[in-house]
C-alpha positions in Angstrom: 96.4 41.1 -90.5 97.4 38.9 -87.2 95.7 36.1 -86.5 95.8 34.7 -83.1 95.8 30.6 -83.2 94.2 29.6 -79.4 95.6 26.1 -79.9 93.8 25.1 -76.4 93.7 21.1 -74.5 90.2 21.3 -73.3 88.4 18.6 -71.0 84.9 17.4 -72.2 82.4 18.7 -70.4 84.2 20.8 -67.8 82.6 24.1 -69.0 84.7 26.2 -66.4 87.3 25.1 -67.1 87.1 25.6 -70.6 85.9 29.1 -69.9 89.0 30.2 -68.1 91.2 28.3 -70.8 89.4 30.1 -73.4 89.9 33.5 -71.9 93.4 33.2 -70.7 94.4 32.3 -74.2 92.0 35.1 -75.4 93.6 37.7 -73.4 97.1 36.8 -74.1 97.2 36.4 -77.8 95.0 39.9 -77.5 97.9 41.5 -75.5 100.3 40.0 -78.3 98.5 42.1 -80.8 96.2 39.6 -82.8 93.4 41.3 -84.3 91.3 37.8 -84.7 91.6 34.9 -82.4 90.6 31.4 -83.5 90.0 28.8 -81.6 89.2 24.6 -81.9 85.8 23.0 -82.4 83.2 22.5 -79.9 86.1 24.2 -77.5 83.5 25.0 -75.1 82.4 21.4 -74.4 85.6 19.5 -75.7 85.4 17.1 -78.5 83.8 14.8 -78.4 81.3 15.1 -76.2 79.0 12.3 -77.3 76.2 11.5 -75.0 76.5 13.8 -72.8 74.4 16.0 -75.6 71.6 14.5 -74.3 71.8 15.4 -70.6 69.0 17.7 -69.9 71.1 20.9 -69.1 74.5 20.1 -71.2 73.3 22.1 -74.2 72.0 24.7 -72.4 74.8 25.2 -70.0 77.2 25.1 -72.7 74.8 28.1 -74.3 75.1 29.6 -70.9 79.2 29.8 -70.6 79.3 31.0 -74.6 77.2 34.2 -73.3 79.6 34.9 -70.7 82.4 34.5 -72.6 81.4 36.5 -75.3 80.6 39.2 -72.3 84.3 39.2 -72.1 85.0 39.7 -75.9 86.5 43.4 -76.9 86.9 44.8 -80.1 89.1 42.2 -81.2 86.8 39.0 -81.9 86.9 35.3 -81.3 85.4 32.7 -82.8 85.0 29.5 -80.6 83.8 26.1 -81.3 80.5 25.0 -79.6 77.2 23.9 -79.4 73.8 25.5 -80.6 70.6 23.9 -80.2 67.7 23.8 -82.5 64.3 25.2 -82.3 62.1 22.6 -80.9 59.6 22.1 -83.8 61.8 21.8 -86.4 62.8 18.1 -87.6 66.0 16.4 -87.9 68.9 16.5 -84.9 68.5 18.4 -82.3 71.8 19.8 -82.4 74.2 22.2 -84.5 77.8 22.0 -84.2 78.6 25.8 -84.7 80.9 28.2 -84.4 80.4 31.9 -82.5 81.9 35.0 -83.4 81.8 37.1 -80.7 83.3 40.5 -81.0 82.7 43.3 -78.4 80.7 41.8 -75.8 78.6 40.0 -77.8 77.6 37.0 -80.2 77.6 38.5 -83.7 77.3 35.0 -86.2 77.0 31.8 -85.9 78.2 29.2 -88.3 77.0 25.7 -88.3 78.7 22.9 -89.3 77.7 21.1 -92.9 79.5 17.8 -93.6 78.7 15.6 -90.5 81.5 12.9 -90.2 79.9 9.4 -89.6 82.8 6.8 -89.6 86.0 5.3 -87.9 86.0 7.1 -84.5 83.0 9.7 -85.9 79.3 9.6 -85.0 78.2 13.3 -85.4 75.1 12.3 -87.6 74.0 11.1 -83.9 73.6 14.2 -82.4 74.1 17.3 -84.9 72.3 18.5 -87.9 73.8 19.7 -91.5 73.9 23.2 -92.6 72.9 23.1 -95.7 75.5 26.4 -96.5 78.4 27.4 -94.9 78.3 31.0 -93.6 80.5 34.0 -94.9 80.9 36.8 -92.5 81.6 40.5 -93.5 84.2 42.0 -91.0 86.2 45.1 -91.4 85.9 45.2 -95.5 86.8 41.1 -95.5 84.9 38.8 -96.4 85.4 35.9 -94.0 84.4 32.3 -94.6 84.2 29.9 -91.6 84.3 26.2 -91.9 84.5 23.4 -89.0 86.9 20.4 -89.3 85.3 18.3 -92.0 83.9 20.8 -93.9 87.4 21.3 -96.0 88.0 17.3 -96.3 86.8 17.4 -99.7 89.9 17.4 -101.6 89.9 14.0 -104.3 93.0 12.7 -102.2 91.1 12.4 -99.4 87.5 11.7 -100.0 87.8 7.9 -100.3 84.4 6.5 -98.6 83.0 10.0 -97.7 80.3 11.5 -99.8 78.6 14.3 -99.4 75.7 16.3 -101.5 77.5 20.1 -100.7 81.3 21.2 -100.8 81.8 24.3 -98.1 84.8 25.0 -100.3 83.1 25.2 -103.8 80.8 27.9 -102.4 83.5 29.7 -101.1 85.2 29.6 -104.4 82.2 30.6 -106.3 81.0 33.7 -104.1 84.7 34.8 -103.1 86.0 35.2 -99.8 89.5 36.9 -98.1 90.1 34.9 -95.7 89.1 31.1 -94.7 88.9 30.3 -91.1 88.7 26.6 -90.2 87.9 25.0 -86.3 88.5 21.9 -86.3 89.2 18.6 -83.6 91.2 16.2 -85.9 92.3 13.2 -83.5 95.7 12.2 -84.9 97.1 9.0 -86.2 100.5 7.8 -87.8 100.6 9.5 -91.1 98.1 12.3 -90.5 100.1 15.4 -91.2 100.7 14.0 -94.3 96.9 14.5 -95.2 96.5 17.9 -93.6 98.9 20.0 -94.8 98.1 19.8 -98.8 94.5 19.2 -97.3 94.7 23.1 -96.4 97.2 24.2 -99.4 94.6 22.8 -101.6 91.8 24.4 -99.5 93.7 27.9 -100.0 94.0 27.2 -103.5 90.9 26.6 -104.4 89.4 30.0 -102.0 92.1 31.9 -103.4 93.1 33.7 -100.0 94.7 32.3 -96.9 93.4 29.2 -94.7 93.5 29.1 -91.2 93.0 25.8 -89.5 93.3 25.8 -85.4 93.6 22.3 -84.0 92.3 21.1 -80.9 95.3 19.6 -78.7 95.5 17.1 -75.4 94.0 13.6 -74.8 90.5 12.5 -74.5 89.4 9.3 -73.6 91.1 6.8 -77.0 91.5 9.8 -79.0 94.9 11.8 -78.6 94.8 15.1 -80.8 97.7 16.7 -81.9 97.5 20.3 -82.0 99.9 21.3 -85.1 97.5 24.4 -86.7 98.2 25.4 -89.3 98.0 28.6 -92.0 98.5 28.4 -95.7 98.3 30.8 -98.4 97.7 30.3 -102.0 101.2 32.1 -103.4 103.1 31.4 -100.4 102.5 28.0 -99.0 102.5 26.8 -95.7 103.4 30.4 -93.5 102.8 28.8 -90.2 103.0 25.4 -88.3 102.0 25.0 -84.5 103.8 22.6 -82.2 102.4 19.0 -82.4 101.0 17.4 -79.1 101.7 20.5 -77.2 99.2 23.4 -76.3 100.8 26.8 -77.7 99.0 30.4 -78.3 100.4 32.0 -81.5 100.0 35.2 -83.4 100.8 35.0 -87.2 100.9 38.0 -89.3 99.6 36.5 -92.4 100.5 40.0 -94.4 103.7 40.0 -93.7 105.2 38.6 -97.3 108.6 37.4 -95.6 107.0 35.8 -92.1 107.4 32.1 -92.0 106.6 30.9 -88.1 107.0 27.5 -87.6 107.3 25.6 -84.6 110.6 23.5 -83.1 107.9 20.7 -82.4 106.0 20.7 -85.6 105.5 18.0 -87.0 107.6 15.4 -85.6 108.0 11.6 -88.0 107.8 8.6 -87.3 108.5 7.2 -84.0 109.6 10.2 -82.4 105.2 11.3 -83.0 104.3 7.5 -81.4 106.4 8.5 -78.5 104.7 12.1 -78.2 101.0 11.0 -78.6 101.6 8.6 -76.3 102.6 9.8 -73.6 100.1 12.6 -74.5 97.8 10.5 -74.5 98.6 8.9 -71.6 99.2 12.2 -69.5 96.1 13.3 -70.1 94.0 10.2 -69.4 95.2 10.0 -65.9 95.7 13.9 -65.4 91.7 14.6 -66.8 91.2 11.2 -64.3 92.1 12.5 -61.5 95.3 9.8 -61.0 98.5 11.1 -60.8 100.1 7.3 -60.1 100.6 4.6 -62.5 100.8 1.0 -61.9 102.5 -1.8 -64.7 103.8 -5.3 -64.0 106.9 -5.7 -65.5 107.7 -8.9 -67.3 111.4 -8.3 -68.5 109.3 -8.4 -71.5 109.4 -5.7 -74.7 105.8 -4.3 -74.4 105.7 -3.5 -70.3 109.2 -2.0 -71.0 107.7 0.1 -73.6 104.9 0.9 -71.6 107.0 1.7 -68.6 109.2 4.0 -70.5 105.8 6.2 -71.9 104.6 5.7 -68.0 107.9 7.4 -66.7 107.8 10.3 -69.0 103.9 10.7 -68.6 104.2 10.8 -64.5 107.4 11.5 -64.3 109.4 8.3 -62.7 108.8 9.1 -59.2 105.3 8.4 -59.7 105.5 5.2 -61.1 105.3 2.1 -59.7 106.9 -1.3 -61.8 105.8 -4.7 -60.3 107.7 -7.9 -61.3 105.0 -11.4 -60.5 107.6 -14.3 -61.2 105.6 -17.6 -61.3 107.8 -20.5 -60.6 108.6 -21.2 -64.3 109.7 -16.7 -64.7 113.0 -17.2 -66.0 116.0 -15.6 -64.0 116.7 -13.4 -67.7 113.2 -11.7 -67.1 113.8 -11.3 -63.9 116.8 -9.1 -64.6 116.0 -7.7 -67.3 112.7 -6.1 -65.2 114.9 -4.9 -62.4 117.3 -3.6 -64.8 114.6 -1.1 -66.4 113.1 0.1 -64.0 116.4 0.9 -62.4 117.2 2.7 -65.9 114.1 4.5 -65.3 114.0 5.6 -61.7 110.6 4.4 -61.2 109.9 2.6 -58.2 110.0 -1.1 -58.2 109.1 -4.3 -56.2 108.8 -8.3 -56.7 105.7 -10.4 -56.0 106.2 -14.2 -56.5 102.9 -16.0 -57.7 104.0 -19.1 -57.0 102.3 -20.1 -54.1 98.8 -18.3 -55.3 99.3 -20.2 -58.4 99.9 -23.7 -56.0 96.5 -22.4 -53.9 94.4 -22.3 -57.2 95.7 -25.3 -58.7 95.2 -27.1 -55.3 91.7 -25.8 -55.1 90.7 -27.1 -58.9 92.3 -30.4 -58.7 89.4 -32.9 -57.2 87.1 -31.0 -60.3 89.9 -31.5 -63.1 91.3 -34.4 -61.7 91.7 -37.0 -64.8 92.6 -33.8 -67.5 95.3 -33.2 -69.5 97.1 -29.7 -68.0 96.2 -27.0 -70.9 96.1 -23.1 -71.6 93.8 -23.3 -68.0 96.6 -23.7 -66.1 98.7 -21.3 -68.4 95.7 -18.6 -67.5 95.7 -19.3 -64.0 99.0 -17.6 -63.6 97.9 -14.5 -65.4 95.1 -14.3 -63.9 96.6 -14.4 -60.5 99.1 -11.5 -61.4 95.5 -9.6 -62.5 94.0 -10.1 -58.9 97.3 -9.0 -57.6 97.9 -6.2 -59.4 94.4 -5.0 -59.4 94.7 -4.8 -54.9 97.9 -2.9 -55.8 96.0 -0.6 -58.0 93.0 0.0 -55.4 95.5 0.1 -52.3 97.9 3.0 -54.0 95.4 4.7 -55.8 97.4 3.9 -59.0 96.1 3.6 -62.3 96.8 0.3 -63.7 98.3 0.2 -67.4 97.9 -2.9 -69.5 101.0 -3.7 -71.9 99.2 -5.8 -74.6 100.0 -4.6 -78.1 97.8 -4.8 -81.5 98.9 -8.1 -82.9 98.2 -10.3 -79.9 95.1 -8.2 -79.1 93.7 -9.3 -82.9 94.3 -12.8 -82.0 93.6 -13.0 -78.8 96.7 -14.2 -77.5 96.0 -12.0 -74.2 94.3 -13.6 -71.0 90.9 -11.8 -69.9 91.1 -10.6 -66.4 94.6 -11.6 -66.8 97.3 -9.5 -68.9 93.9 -7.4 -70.1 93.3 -6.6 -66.0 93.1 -2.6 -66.2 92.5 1.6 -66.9 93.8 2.1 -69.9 95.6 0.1 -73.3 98.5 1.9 -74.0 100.5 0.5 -76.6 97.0 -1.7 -77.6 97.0 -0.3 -81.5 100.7 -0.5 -81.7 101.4 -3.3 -84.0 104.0 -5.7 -82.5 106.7 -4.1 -85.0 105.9 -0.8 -84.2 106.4 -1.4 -80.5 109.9 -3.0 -81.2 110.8 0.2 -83.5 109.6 2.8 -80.7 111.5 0.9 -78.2 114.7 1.0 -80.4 113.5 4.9 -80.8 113.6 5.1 -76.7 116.8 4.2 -76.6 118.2 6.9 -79.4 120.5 8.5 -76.4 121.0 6.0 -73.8 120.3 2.5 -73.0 116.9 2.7 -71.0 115.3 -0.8 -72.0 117.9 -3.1 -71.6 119.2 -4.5 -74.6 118.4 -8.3 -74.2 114.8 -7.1 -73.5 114.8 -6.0 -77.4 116.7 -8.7 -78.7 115.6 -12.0 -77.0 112.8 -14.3 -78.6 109.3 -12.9 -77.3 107.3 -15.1 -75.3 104.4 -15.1 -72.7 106.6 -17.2 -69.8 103.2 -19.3 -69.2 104.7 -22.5 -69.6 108.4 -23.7 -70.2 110.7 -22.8 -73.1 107.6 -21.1 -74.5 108.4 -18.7 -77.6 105.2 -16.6 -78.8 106.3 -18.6 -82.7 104.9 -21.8 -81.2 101.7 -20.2 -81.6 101.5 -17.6 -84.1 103.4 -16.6 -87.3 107.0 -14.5 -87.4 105.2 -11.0 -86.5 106.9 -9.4 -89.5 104.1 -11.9 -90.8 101.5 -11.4 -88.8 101.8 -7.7 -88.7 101.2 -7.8 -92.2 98.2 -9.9 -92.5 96.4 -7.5 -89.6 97.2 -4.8 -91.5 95.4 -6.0 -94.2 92.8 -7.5 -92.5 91.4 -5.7 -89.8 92.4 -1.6 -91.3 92.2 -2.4 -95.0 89.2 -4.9 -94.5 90.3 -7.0 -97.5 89.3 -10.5 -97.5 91.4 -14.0 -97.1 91.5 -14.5 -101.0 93.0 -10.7 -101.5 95.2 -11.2 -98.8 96.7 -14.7 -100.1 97.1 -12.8 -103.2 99.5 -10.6 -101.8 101.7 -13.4 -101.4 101.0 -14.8 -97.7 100.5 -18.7 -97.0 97.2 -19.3 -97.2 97.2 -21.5 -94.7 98.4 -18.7 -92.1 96.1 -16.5 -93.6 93.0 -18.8 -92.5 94.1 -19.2 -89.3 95.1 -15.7 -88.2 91.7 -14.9 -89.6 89.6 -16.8 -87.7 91.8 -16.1 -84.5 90.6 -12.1 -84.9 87.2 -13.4 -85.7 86.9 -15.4 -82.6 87.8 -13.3 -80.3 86.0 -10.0 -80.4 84.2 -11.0 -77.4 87.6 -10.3 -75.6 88.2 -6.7 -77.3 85.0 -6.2 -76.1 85.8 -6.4 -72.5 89.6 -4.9 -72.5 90.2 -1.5 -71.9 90.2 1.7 -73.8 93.3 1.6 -75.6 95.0 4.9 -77.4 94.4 5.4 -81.0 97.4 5.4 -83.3 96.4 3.7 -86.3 93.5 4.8 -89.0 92.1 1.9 -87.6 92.2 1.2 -84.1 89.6 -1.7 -82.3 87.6 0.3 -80.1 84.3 2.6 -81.1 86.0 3.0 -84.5 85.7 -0.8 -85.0 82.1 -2.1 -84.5 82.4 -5.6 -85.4 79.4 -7.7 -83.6 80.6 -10.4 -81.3 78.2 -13.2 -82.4 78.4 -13.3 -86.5 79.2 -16.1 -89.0 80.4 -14.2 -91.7 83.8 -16.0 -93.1 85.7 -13.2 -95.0 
C-alpha cells in the first residue's frame, strides 16, 4: 500500500490558501501513485488557530472550503485536519477537532479528536470538545484507525503530568486495526525527536500494524513546527523519516519489505536543528507578516551577531539591514567587531552615534535630578535612545525589527524595556546564554562569519565603563543552570541549593526572575526552543508574593 505524506506549511486562517496547498500536494502525491494521502491537523485552518474559533464565520468558512475540497477528491482519498462544529443544543465546547476522509467527491468519516492537550503552549480544552472514542474506518478490506496528534502520547515515557480517562491506542489494540493513521501539529523543541520516534514505534507496537504520523511544518506566531513525519512498523521499525523544518510531499510504500525512505534532512542534532528552526521560524514570521526586510542593531556583541547570522539566512543578506548606535562610552573593539560581521555577512550596514541624543536627554533631566547619584537611569537612557532610533528606522524602511536578547538575561531582567526589548519578534529570546555561544561556534563550522573576538571577549552591556555582565550576575555556565532548574523544571530554592549551587546566588537569581515578569510581559513574541519557553506557555501572574 502507498501512503502519500502531505507534509504541508499552512498559514492560520488563510483558508485559500490552504485550499490550494492542500490540493497541489493532493494532486501531486496522486500523480506519484499514493493510494491514501495524509495530511497535518486542523490543515485547513493551520494550527493553532486559537481565538479566531470564535469569529462568527471562522468555523463555518472553514466547513465551507472542506466541502470544496473534498469536491476535488477522486478515488484515491485524503484525510485532512480541520474543524467540525457541534450541534447547537448539545453541552460542552462548541467545537471538534476532527479529521475528514474525503474520497471521491465527497466527505465519507469524520474523526474527532479525544485527548484535548491543556498545557505548556496547549489550550484546546478552550475551544474543542473530547471524543469519547476514537473512530476506525473500513476502507478497501482495512481496517483503518485515525488518531490526531495527542491521541498516541500515551506511552509511560511520556505521560508525565498528562492524564487522561481513555487511551485511543488501547482501543485500537483491543478491537484490531491494519493500519494507524495519525494528524498531528507537534511544535518542536530541542530534544523532541527524541520523544517521537519510539512515541510511534511504541504506538505501532502496541496496534500491531504500521503508524503513520504526518507533521505539520513552517512557523506560526512563537511556535516553529518541524515537519519530520514519520511511519513505523511493528517488525520493521522506523521505514520512513520526512525532512525536518522543510515542507516535502512523499509517497512511502509501506509493503514493500526492503523500502527504507529517509530524508537527507531528517532529523538534524543539536545545534545544526537550533539553527534550522530558527531561521524557520524566523522566515516565516516575516514571510506570513508580510515583511520581507529585517532590521538589528549590532553591538559587536555575541547575541546580535547571532541574530544577524539567522537574519541573513532567513532574508537572505541583501535584505538585511545591521545598525551599529555607539554611545560615547562603545568601545572601538565593538565597533569593529560590528562592521566586521556584517561585512562577513553581506548584509547592509550603517553607524548611528547616540551620543548627542544621549547629551539632549541628560540635558533635559538634569534641573529634575539635579542633586542624584548617576545610576542604571542614565545607563537606560542610552538604550532607550538606540530603541527610538531604531524603531524610526524600522517604520521608515518597512523593516521588521529583531530584538537580540537571549533567555538568561530575559529571566532576570537584565534587558531595558523600550530599550534592547524595542521590537517584532524575540529571536534567540529562549536560547539560554550557552546555547547561543554554542550555535554561534556551530555558525562558524565552515568559515569565520562572527568574528572571533565577538565569541571570545567578556560579555557586557557597554552601558557604562569597563562594564562586564559578571558584575551583575553569576558565570552564565551558573546561571544557565539555575534557570534551567527554576523556570522549566519549576523546582524550588531549597531543591535547587541541593544540587550543589550557592545559596546565596540561588536567592538572588530567584527573586530577579520573580521581579521582573512585568517586563516579559511587554517584550515581544519570542521563538520557542525550549520545553519551556516564557510566553503563553508560561503564565506566571505579574503581581504575586509567592517565595519559591
Amino acid at each position: 500500500m502507498k501512503i502519500g505524506l502531505a507534509q504541508i506549511n499552512t498559514t492560520v486562517g488563510d483558508l485559500a490558501g490552504n485550499q490550494q496547498l492542500i490540493l497541489d500536494a493532493y494532486q501531486a502525491l496522486v500523480a506519484d501513485g499514493a493510494e491514501l494521502v495524509l495530511f497535518p491537523e486542523l490543515a485547513i485552518c493551520g494550527y493553532p488557530p486559537r481565538d479566531l474559533l470564535f469569529k462568527s464565520r471562522f468555523v463555518s468558512d472553514i466547513e465551507a472550503t472542506l466541502k470544496t475540497i473534498a469536491t476535488e477528491i477522486g478515488s484515491v482519498p485524503a484525510v485532512i485536519g480541520t474543524v467540525e462544529a457541534r450541534n447547537k443544543d448539545e453541552s460542552g465546547r462548541p467545537f471538534y477537532n476532527a479529521a475528514a476522509w474525503c474520497e471521491n467527491g465527497t466527505i465519507q468519516t469524520m474523526a474527532r479528536k479525544c485527548l484535548l492537550p491543556s498545557y505548556d503552549v496547549f489550550d484546546e480544552d478552550r475551544y474543542f470538545q473530547p471524543a469519547l472514542a476514537p473512530v476506525i474506518h473500513e476502507w478497501n478490506g482495512k481496517r483503518i484507525g485515525i488518531t490526531i496528534c495527542e491521541d498516541i502520547w500515551t506511552a509511560p515515557a511520556v505521560q508525565t503530568n498528562r492524564r487522561y480517562n481513555v487511551d485511543p491506542l488501547t482501543t485500537f489494540a483491543e478491537k484490531g486495526i491494519d493500519l494507524l493513521l495519525n494528524l498531528s501539529a507537534s511544535p518542536w523543541h530541542d530534544g523532541k525527536n527524541e520523544a517521537r520516534e519510539p512515541l510511534l514505534q511504541f504506538a505501532a507496537d502496541r496496534c500491531k500494524c504500521p503508524a503513520i504520523y504526518c507533521n505539520a511544518v513552517g512557523g506560526n506566531d512563537e511556535l516553529i513546527f518541524d515537519g519530520g513525519s514519520l511511519i513505523a512498523d511493528p517488525e520493521r521499525g522506523l521505514i520512513a523519516g520526512l525532512a525536518a523544518f522543510r515542507a516535502e510531499n512523499r509517497v512511502i510504500d509501506i509493503n514493500n519489505p526492503s523500502a527504507v525512505v529517509v530524508s537527507e534532512h531528517f532529523n538534524p542534532k543539536g545545534n545544526a536543528a537550533t539553527q534550522d528552526a530558527l531561521v524557520l521560524g524566523l522566515r516565516d514570521y516575516a514571510r506570513k507578516s508580510g515583511f520581507k526586510k529585517a532590521l538589528i542593531g549590532l553591538s559587536g556583541g555575541i547575541d546580535s551577531a547571532v541574530v544577524a547570522a539567522i537574519a541573513a539566512e532567513a532574508f537572505g543578506p541583501e535584505n538585511v539591514i545591521g545598525i551599529a548606535l555607539p554611545s560615547a562610552i562603545s568601545s572601538q573593539h565593538s565597533r569593529d567587531d560590528a562592521a566586521a560581521l556584517a561585512k562577513n555577512l553581506g548584509i547592509e550596514y550603517h553607524e548611528v552615534a547616540i551620543a548627542e541624543t544621549v547629551a539632549s536627554a541628560e540635558s533635559a533631566l538634569a534641573p529634575l535630578f539635579e542633586g542624584m547619584q548617576a545610576d542604571v537611569t542614565e545607563e537606560n537612557i542610552q538604550a532607550r535612545a538606540r530603541g527610538v532610533l531604531l524603531m524610526a528606522m524600522s517604520n521608515k524602511f518597512g523593516a521588521l525589527l529583531l530584538t537580540t536578547g537571549n533567555k538568561s538575561e530575559i529571566s532576570v531582567g537584565y534587558c531595558t524595556l523600550y530599550g534592547d526589548m524595542c521590537g517584532g519578534l524575540a529571536v534567540i529570546s529562549d536560547l539560554p546564554k550557552m546555547k547561543v555561544y554554542a550555535l554561534a561556534r556551530h555558525i562558524n563550522n565552515e568559515r569565520e562569519i562572527i568574528p572571533v573576538n565577538t565569541i571570545e571577549k567578556a560579555p557586557s552591556a557597554e552601558l557604562r565603563l569597563d562594564q562586564k555582565d559578571e558584575d551583575s550576575l553569576p558565570p552564565y555556565p551558573v546561571l544557565d543552570g539555575i534557570l534551567r532548574l527554576y523556570v522549566e523544571e519549576g523546582l524550588s530554592s531549597a531543591e535547587i541549593i541541593e544540587r550543589g549551587y550557592d545559596a546565596e546566588i540561588v536567592r538572588d537569581i530567584i527573586r530577579k526572575v520573580d521581579l521582573n515578569e512585568y517586563k516579559r510581559k511587554q517584550a515581544a513574541p519570542g521563538l520557542k526552543t525550549t520545553p519551556l519557553a516564557f510566553g503563553v506557555g508560561r503564565r506566571i501572574p505579574i503581581v504575586q508574593k509567592y517565595v519559591s
